[in-house]
Steps between C-alpha positions, in 0.01 A plus 500: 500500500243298679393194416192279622691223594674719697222680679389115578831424665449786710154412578589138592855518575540339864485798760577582867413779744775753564296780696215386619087615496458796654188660526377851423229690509486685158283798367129485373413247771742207378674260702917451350726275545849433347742238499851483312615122355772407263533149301671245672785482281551894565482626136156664515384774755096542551234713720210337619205681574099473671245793493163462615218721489357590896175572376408215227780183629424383129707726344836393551820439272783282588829536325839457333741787373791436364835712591744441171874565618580717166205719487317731731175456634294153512248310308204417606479094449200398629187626663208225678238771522161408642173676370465883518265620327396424125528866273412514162716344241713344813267251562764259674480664766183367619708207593804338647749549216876470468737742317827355328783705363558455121862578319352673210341725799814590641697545204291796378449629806130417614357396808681153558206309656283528167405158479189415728305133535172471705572275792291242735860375683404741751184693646650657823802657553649222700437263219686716285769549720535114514472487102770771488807355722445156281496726183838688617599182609620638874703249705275281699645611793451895454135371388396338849712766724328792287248413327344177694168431320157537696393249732199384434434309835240678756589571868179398673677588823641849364377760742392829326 
């Protein structure tokens, strides 16, 4: 049985980089790219993942699976998704919007990631990816060798 205490360890639990980012091109004109990271004190095992849409770069989802060691399969943590598209009765969607897993979810089977909150942490996908590694809370080191966040200083001098 799952708990939500639990599913916030595993959210918050420190974590390192085992395998890092690779990157993918994926179908229906999405950019992929997975990474593989355990907890530092080795009892948890976790997939990290980045799609983003080639067509609209607002639509992207950043992400944290879980891999239990007694079950099959893996549970779908935490998604950072950006705006794609507002649909009747989804509404959220119209925004930048987080999905959480929720124990009840899990232990009767649903879609893990049920519970979603409307965002403004993040409006790109590099704010969100900065939002997620302090979130997962990733080792500061696999955060600047991976994940360094944007510079924001201009290159007068850059030559096109």
């Amino acid at each position: 049985m799952y708990t939500d205490e639990l599913i916030t360890e595993l959210i918050s639990c420190q974590k390192m980089i085992v395998d890092p980012p690779k990157e993918l091109k994926g179908r229906n004109s999405f950019l992929k790219r997975h990474f593989s990271l355990i907890s530092v004190d080795g009892n948890y095992s976790f997939n990290g993942f980045i799609t983003q849409s080639l067509i609209f770069s607002e639509n992207f989802s950043i992400g944290l699976a879980f891999n239990p060691k007694e079950e099959k399969g893996k549970i779908i943590l935490l998604r950072c998704n950006g705006p794609h598209g507002a649909i009747k009765d989804v509404s959220h969607h119209a925004v930048c919007h987080i999905h959480k897993a929720a124990a009840d979810r899990i232990n009767t089977g649903l879609k893990p990631e049920g519970l979603i909150e409307l965002t403004q942490e993040y409006s790109t996908i590099e704010d969100a990816l900065q939002f997620y590694v302090k979130l997962i809370n990733l080792l500061p080191d696999d955060k600047r060798k991976y994940f360094p966040p944007p510079s924001t200083q201009i290159d007068m001098f850059k030559s096109e």
